[in-house]
NUKOLPA-785981 format. One record per residue: z, x, y of N, C-alpha, C, CB in turn; residue in three letters; residue number from 0. Coordinates in nm, 3 decimals, always signed. Atoms other than C-alpha are relative to their C-alpha. Glycine has a CB too. Example, Ala and Ser with C-alpha at 12.3 -4.5 7.8 and 13.67 -1.06 7.14 Angstrom:
((+0.000,+0.089,-0.119),(+0.780,+1.230,-0.450),(+0.000,+0.090,+0.120),(+0.125,-0.099,+0.003),ALA,0)
((-0.006,-0.082,-0.119),(+0.714,+1.367,-0.106),(+0.073,-0.077,+0.109),(-0.142,+0.041,+0.046),SER,1)
//
This chain:
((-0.064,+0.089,-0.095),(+2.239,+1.112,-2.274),(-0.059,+0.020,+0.141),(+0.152,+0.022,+0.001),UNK,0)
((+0.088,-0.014,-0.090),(+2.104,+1.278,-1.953),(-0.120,-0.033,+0.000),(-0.002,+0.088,+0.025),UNK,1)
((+0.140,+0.072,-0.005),(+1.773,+1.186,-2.056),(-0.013,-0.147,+0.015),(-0.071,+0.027,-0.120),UNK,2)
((-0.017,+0.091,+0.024),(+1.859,+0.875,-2.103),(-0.016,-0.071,+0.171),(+0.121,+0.002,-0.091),UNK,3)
((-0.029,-0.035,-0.138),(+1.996,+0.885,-1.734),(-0.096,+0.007,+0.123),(+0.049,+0.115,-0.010),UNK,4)
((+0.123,-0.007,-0.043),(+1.715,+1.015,-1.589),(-0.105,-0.097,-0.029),(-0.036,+0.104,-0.034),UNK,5)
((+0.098,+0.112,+0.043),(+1.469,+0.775,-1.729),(-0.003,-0.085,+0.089),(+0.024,-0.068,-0.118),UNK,6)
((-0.022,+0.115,-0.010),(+1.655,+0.468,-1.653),(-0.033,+0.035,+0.190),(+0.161,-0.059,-0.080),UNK,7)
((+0.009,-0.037,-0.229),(+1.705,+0.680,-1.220),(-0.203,-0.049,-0.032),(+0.046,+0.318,+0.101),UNK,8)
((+0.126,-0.043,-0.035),(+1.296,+0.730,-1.268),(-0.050,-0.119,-0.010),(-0.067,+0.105,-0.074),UNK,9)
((+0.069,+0.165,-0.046),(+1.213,+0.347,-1.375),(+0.069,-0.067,+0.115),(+0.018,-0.122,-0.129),UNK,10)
((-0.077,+0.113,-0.087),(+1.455,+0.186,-1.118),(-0.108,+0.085,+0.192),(+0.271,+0.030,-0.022),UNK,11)
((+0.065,-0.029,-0.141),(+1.291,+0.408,-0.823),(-0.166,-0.065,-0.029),(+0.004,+0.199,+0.044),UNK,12)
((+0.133,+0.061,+0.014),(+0.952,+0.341,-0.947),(-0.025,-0.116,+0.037),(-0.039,-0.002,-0.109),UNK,13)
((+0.012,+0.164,-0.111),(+1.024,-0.003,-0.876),(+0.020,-0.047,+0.065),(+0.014,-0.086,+0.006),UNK,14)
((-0.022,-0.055,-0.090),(+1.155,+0.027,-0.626),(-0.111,-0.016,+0.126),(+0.024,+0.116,-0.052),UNK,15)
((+0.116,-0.036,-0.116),(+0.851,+0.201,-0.448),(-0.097,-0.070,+0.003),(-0.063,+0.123,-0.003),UNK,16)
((+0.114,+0.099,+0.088),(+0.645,-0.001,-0.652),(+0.003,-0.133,+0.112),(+0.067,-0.058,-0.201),UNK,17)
((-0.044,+0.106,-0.099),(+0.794,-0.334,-0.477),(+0.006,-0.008,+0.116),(+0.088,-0.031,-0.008),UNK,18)
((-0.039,-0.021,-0.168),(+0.843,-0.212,-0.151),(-0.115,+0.095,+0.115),(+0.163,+0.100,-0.002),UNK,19)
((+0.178,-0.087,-0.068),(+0.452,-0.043,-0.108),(-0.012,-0.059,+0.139),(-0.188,-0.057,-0.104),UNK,20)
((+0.082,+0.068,-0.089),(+0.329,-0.297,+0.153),(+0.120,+0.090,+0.142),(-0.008,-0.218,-0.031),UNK,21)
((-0.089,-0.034,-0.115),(+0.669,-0.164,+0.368),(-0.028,+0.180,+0.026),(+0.181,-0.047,-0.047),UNK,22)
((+0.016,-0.151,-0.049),(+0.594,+0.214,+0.319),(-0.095,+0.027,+0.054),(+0.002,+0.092,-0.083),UNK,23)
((+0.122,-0.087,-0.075),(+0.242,+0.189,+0.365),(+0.025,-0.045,+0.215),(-0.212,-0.090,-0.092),UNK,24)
((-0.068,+0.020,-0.186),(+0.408,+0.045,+0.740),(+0.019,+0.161,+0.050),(+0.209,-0.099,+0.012),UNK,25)
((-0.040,-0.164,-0.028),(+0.564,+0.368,+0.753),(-0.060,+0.072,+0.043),(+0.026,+0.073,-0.082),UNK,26)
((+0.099,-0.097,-0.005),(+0.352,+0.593,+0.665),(-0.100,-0.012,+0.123),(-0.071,-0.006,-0.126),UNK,27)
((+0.096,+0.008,-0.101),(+0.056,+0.452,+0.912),(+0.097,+0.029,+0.122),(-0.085,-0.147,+0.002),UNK,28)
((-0.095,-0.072,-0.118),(+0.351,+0.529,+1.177),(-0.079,+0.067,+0.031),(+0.129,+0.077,-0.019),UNK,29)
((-0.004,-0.147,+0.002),(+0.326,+0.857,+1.100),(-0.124,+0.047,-0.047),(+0.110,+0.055,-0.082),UNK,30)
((+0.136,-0.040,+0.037),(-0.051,+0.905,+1.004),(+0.031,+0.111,-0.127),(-0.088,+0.070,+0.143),UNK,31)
((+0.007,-0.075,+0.136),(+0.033,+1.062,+0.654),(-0.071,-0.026,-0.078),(+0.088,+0.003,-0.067),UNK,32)
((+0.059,+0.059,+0.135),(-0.188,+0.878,+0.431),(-0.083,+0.055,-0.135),(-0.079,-0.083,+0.043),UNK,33)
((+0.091,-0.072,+0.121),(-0.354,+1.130,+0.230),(+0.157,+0.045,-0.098),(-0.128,+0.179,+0.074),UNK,34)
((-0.142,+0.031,+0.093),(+0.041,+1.232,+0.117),(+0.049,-0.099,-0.072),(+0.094,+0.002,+0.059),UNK,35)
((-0.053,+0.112,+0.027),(+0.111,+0.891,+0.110),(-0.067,-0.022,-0.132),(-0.017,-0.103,+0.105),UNK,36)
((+0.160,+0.052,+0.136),(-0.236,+0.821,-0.153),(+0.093,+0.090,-0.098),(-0.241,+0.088,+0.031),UNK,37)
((-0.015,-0.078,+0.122),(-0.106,+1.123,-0.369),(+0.165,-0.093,-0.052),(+0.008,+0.206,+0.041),UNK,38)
((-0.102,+0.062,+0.024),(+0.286,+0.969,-0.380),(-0.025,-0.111,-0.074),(+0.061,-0.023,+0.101),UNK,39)
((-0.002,+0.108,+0.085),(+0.173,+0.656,-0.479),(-0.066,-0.047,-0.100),(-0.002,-0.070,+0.048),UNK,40)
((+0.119,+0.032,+0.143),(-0.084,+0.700,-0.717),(+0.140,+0.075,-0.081),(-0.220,+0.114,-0.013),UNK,41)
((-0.132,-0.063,+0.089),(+0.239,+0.920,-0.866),(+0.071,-0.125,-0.081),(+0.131,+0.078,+0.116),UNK,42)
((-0.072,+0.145,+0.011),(+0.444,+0.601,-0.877),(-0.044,-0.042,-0.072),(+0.007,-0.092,+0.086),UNK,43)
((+0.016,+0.081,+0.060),(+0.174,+0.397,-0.998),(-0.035,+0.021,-0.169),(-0.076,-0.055,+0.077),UNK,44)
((-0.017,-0.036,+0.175),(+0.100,+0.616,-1.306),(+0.130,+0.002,-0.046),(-0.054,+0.147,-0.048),UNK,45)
((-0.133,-0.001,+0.056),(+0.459,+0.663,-1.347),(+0.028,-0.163,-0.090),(+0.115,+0.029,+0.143),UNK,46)
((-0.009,+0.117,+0.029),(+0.485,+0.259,-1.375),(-0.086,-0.044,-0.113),(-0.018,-0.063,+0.105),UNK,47)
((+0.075,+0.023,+0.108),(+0.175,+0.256,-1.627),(+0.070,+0.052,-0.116),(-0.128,+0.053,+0.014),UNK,48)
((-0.049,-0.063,+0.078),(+0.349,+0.527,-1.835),(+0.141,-0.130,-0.107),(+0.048,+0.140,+0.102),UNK,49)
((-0.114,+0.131,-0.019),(+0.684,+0.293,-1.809),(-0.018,-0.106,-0.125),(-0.033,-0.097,+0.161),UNK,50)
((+0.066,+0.097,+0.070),(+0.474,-0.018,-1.930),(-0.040,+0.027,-0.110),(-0.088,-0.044,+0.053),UNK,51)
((+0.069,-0.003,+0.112),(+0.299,+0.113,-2.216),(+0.132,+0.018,-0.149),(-0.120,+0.138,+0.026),UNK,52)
((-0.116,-0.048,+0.068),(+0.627,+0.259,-2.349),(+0.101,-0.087,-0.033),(+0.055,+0.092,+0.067),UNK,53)
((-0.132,+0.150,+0.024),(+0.840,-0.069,-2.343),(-0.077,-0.094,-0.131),(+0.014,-0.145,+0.198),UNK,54)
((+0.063,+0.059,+0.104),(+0.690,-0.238,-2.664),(+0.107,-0.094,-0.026),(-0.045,+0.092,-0.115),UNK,55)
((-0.101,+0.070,+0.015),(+0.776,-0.556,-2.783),(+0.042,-0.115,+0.076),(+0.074,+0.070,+0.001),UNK,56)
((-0.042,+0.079,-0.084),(+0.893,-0.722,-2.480),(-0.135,-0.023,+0.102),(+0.134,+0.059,+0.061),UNK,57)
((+0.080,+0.048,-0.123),(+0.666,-0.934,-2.192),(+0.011,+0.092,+0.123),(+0.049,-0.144,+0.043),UNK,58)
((-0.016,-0.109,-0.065),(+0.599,-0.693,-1.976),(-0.150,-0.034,+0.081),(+0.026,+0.144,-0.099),UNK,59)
((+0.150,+0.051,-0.059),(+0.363,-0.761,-1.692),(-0.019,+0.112,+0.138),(+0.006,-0.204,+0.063),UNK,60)
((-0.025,-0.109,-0.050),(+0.426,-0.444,-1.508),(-0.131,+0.083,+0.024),(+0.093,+0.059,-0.080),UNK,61)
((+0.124,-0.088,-0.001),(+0.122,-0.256,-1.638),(-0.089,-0.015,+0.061),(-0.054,+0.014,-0.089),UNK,62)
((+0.164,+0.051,-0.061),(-0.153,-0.467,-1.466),(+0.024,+0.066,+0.171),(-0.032,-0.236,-0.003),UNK,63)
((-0.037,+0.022,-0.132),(+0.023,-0.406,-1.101),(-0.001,+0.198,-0.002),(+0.174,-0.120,+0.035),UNK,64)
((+0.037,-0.191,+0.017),(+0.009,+0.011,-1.226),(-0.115,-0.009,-0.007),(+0.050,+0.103,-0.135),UNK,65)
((+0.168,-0.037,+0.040),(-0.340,-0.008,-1.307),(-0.032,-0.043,+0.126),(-0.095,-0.087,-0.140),UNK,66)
((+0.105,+0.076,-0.147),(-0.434,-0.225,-1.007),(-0.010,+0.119,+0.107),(+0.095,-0.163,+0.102),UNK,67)
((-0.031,-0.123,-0.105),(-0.265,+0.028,-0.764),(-0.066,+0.112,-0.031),(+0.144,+0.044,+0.010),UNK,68)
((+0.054,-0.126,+0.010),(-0.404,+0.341,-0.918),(-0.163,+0.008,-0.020),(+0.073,+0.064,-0.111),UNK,69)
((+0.082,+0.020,-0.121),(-0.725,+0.188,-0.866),(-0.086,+0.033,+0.074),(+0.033,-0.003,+0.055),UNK,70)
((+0.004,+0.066,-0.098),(-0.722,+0.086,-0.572),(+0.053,+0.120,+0.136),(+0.090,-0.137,-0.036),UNK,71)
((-0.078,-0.151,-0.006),(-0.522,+0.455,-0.493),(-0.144,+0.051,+0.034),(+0.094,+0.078,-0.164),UNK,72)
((+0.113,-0.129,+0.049),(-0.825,+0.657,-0.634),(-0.141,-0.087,+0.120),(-0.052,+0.000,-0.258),UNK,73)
((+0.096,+0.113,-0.070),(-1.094,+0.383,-0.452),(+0.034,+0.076,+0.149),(+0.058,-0.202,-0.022),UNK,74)
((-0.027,-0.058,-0.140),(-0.913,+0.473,-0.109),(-0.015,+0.119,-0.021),(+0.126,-0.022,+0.066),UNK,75)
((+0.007,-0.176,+0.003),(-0.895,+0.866,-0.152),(-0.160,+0.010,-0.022),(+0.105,+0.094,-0.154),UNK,76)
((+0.136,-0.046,+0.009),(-1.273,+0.853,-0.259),(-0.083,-0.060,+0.137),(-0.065,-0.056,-0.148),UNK,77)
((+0.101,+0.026,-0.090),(-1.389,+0.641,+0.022),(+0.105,+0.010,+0.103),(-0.092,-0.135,-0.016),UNK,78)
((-0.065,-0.043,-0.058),(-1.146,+0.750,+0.225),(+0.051,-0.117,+0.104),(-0.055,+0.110,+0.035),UNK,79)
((-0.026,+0.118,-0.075),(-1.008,+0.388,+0.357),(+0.089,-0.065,-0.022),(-0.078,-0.075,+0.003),UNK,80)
((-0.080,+0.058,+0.009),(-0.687,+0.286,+0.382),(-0.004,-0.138,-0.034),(+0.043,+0.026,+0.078),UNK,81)
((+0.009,+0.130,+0.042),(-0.812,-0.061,+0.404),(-0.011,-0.039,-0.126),(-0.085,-0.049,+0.052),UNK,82)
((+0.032,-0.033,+0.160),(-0.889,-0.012,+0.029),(+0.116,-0.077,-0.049),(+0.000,+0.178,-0.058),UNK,83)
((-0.129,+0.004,+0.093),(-0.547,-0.012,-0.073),(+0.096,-0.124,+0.057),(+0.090,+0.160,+0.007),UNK,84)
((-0.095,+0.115,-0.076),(-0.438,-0.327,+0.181),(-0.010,-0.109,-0.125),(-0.073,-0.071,+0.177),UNK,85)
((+0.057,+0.095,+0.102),(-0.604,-0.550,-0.135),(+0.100,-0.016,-0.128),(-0.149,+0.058,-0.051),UNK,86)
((-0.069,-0.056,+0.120),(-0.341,-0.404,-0.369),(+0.087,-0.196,-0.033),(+0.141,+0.185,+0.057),UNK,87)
((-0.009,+0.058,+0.014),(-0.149,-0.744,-0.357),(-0.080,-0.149,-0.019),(+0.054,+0.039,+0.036),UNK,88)
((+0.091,+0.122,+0.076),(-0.449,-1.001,-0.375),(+0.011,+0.035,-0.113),(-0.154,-0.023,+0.029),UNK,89)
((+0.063,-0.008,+0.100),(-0.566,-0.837,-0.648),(+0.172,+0.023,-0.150),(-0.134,+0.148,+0.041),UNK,90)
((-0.132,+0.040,+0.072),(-0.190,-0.859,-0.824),(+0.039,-0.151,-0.008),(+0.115,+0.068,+0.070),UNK,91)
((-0.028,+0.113,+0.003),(-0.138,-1.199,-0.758),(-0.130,-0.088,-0.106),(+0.019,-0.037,+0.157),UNK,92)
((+0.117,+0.100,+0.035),(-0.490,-1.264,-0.875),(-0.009,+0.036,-0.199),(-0.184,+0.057,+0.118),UNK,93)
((-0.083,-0.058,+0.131),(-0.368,-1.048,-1.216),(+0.064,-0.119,-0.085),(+0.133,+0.105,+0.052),UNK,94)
((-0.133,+0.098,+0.047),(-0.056,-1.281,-1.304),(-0.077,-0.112,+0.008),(+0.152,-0.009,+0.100),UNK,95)
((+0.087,+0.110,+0.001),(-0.268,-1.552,-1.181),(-0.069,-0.035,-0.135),(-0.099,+0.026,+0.099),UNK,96)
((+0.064,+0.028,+0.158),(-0.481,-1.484,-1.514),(+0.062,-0.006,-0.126),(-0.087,+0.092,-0.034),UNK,97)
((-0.063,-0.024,+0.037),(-0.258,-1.381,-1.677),(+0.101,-0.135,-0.031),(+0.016,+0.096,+0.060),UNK,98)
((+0.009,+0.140,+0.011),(-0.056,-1.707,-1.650),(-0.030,-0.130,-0.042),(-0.013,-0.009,+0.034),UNK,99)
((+0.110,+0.139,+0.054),(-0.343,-1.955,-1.655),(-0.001,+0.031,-0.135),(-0.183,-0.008,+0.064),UNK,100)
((+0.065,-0.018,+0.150),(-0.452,-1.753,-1.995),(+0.102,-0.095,-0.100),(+0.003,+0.190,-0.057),UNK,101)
((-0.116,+0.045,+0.102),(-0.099,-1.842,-2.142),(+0.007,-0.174,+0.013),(+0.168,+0.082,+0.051),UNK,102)
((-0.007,+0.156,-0.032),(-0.147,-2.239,-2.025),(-0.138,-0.024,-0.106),(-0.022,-0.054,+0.200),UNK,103)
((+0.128,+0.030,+0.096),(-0.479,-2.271,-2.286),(+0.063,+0.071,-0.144),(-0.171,+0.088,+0.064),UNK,104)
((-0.029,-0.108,+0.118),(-0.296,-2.000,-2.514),(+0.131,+0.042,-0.042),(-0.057,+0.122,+0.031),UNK,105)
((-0.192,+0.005,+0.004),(+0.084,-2.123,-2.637),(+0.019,+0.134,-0.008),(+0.095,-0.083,-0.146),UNK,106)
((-0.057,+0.046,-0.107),(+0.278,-2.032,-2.566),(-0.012,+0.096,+0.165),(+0.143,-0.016,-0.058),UNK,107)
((+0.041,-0.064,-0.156),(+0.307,-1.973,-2.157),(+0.067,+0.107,+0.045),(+0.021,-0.094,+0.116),UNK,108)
((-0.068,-0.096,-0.045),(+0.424,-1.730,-1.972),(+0.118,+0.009,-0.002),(-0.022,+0.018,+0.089),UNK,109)
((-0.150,+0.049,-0.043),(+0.739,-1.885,-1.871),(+0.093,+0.030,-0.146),(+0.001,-0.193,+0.050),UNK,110)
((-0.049,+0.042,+0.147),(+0.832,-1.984,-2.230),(+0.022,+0.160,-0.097),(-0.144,-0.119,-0.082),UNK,111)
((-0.015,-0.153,+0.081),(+0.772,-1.593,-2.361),(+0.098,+0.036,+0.055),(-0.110,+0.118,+0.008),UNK,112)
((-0.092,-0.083,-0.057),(+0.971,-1.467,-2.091),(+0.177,-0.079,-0.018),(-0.060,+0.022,+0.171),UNK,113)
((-0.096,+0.024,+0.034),(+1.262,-1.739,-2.170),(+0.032,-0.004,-0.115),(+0.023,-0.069,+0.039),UNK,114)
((-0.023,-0.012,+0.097),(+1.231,-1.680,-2.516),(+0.072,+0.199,-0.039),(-0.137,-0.065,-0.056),UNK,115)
((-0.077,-0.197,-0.010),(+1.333,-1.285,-2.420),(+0.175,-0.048,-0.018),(-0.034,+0.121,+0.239),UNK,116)
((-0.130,+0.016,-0.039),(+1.706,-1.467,-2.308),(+0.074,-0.063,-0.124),(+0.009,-0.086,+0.129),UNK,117)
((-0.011,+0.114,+0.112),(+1.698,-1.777,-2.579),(-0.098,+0.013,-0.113),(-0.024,-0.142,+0.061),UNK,118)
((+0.131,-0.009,+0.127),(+1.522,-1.704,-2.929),(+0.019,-0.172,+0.005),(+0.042,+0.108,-0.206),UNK,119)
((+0.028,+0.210,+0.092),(+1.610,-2.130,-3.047),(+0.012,-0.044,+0.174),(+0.215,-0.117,-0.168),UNK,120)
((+0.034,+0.106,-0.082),(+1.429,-2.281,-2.775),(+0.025,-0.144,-0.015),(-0.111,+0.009,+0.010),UNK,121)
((+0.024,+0.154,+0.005),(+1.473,-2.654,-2.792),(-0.161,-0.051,+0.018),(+0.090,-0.067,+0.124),UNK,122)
((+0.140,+0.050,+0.011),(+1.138,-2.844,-2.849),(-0.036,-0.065,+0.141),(-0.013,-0.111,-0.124),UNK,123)
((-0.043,+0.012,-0.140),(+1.234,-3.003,-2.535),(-0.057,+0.005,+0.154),(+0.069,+0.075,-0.001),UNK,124)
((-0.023,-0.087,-0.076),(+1.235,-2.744,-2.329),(-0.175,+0.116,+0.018),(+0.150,+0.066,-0.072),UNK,125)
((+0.152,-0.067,-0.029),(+0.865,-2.611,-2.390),(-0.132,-0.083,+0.098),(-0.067,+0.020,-0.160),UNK,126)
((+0.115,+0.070,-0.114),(+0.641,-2.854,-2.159),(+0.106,+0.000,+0.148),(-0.061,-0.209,-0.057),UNK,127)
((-0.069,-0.038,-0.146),(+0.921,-2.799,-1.874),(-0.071,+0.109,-0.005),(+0.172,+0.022,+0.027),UNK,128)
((+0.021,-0.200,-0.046),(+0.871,-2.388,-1.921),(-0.161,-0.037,+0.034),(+0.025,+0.172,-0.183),UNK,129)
((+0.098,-0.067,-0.041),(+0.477,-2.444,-1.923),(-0.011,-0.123,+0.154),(-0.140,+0.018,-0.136),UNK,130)
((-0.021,+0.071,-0.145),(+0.541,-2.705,-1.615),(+0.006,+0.123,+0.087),(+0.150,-0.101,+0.017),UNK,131)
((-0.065,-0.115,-0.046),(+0.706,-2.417,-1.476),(-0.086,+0.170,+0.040),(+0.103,+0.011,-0.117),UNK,132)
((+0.110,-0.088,-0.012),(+0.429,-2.180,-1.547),(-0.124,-0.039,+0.091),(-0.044,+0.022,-0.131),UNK,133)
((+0.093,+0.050,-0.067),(+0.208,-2.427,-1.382),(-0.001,+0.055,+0.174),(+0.020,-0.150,-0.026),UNK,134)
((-0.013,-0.017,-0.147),(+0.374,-2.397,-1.078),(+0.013,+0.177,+0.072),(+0.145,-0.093,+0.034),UNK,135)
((+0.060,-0.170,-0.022),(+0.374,-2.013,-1.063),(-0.126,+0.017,-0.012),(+0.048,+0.108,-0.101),UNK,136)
((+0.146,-0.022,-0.029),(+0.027,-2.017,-1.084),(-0.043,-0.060,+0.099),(-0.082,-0.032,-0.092),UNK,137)
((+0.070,+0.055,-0.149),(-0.037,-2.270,-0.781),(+0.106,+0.134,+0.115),(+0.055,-0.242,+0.042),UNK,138)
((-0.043,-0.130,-0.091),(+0.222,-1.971,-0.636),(-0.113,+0.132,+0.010),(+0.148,+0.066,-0.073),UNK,139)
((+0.048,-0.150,+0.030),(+0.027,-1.670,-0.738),(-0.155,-0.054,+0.114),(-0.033,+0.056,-0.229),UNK,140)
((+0.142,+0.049,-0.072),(-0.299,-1.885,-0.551),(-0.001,+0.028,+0.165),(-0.021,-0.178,-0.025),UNK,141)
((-0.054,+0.026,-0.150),(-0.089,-1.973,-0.251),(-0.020,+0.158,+0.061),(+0.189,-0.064,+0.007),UNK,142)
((-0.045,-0.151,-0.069),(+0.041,-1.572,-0.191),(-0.097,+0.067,-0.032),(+0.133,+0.081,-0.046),UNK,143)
((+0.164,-0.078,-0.027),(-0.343,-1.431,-0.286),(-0.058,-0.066,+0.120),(-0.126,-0.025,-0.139),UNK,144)
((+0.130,+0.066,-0.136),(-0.479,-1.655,-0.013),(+0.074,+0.060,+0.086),(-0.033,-0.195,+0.047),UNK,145)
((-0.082,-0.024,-0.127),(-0.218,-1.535,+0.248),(+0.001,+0.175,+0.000),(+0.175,-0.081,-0.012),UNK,146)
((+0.035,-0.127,+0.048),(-0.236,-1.199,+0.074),(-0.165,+0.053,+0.080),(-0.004,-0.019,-0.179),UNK,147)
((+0.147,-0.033,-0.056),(-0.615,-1.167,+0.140),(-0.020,-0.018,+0.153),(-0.108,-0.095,-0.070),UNK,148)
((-0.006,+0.031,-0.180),(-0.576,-1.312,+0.511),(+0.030,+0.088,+0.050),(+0.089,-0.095,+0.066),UNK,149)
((-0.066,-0.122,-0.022),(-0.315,-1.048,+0.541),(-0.094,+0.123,+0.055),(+0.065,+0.036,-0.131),UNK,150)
((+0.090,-0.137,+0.075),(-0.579,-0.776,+0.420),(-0.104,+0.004,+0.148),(-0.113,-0.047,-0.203),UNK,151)
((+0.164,-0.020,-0.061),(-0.886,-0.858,+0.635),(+0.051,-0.057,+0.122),(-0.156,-0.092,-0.079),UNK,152)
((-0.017,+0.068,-0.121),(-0.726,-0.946,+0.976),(+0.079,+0.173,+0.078),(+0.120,-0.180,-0.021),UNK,153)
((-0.020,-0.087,-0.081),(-0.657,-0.554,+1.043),(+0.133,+0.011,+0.078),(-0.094,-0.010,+0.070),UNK,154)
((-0.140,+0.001,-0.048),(-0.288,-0.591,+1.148),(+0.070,+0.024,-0.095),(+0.048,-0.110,+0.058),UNK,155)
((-0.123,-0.055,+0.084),(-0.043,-0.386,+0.964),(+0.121,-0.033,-0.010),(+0.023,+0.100,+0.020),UNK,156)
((-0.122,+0.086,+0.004),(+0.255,-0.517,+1.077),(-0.026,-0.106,-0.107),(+0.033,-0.069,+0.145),UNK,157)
((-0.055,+0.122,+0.060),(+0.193,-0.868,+0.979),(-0.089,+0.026,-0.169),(-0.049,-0.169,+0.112),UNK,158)
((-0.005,-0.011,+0.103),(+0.038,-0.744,+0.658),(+0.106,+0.063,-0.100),(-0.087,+0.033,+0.002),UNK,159)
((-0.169,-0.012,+0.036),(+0.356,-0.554,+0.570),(+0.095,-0.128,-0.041),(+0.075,+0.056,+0.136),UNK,160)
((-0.148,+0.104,+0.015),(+0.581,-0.854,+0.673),(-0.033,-0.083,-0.087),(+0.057,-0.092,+0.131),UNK,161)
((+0.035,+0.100,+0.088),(+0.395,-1.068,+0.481),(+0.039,+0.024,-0.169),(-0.152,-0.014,+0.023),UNK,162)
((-0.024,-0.034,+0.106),(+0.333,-0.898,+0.175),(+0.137,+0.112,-0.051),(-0.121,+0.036,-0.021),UNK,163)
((-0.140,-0.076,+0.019),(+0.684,-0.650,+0.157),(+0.096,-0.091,+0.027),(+0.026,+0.126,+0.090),UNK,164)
((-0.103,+0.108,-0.039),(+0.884,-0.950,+0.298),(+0.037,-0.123,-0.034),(-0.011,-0.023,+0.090),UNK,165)
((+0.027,+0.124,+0.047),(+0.790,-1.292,+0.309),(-0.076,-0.057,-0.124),(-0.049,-0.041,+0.086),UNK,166)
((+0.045,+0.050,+0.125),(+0.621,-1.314,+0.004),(+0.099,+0.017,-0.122),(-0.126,+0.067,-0.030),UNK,167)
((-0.111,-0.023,+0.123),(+0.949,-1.191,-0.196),(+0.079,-0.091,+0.000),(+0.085,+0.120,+0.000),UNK,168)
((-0.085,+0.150,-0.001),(+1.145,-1.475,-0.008),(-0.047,-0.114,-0.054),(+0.027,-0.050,+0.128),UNK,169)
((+0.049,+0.126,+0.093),(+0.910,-1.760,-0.122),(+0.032,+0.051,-0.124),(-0.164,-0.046,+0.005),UNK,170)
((-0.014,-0.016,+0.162),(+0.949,-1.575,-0.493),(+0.166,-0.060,+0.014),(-0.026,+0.198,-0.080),UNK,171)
((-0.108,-0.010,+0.010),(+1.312,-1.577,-0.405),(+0.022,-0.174,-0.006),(+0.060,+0.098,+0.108),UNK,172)
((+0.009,+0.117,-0.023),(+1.311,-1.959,-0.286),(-0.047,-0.076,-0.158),(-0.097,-0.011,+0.127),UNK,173)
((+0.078,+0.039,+0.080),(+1.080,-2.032,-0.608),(+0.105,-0.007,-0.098),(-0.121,+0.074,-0.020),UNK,174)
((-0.157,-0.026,+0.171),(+1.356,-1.862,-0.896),(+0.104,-0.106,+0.061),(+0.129,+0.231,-0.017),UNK,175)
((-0.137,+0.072,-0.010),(+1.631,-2.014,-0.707),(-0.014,-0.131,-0.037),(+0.063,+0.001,+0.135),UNK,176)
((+0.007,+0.195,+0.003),(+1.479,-2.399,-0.655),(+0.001,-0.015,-0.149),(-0.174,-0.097,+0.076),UNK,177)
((-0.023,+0.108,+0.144),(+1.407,-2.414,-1.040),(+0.132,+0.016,-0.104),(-0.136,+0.027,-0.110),UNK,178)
((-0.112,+0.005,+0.052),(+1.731,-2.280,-1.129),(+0.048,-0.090,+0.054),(+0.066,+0.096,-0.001),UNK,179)
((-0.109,+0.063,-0.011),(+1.922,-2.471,-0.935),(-0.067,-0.225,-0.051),(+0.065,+0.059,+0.203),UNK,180)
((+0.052,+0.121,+0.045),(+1.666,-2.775,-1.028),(+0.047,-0.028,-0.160),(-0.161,+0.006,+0.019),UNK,181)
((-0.064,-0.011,+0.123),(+1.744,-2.706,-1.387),(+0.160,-0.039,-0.045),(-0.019,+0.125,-0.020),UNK,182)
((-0.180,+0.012,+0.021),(+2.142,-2.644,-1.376),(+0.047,-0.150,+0.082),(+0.101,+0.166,+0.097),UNK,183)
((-0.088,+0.138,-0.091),(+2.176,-2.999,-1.123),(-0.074,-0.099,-0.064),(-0.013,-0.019,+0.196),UNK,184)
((+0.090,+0.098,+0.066),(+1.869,-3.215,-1.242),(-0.033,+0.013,-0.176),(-0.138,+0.017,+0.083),UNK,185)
((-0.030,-0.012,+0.147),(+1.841,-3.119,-1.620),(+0.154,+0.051,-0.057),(-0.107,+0.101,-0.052),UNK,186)
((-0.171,-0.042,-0.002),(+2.207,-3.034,-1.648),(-0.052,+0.104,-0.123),(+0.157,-0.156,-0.050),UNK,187)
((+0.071,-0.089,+0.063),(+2.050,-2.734,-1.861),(+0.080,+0.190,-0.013),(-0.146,-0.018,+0.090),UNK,188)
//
């Protein structure tokens, strides 16, 4: 049971830190820690690979955003350049991005796996909305790599933080909500 316990504390921080990188590495550059910082979060991001490999079964898109980071981790510590690790979200967006597209050539889509986790008897219906749906997360994942990469190569920490730790979670946030509430008012669904 404690193990159990533990686990579930060790994935929820992981993601946690995982999600909320772009705001620590704020932090941290405060406080000029970054060689601590590199070891912490390459911790994390193997932790999150470990995580991923171990969840079988279920859509799980976790692993690519562990691998990217650790990296992208090891990349900075060898060439010793923070800027290294500012890329961590292009190169996630640009992930899912493929990831995504792949599932739009290769039924079913993304969308459709991950609502088939909630609903096994899909309606027939209901599968060219979900890869609709997938469509439009992929012109997302384009949008927040281009703003992502701007972020990266314009040398300002702040607004790469706010961008990527902030404003890029509210457009996600904006995104889930509009097609729920597009769904539950316009498909009465």
């Amino acid at each position: 049971m404690w193990k159990n316990r533990l686990l579930f504390f060790a994935r929820a921080v992981t993601s946690i830190v995982v999600t909320f990188f772009p705001l620590l590495v704020l932090f941290l550059a405060r406080h000029n820690d970054f060689r601590f910082f590199f070891g912490i979060a390459l911790l994390f991001f193997l932790m999150q690979c470990v995580f991923a490999l171990k969840n079988k079964g279920a859509v799980n898109f976790s692993l690519f955003p562990g691998l990217i980071g650790l990296a992208l981790g090891v990349l900075s510590l060898i060439l010793d350049k923070v800027q290294v690790f500012l890329w961590y979200p292009v190169f996630v967006n640009l992930a899912l991005l493929s990831i995504f597209g792949f599932s739009l050539v290769n039924a079913p889509s993304a969308i459709e796996r991950i609502a088939r986790l909630m609903t096994k008897d899909l309606p027939a219906k209901a599968i060219p909305y979900l890869k609709n749906v997938t469509k439009i997360w992929c012109f997302f994942f384009i949008f927040n790599g281009l703003i992502a990469a701007w972020t990266a190569s314009q040398d300002n920490l702040v607004l790469w933080s706010l961008w990527n730790g902030c404003f890029s979670y509210i457009c996600i946030g904006v995104l889930l909500l509009g097609e729920w509430v597009y769904r539950k008012l316009v498909l009465n669904v």
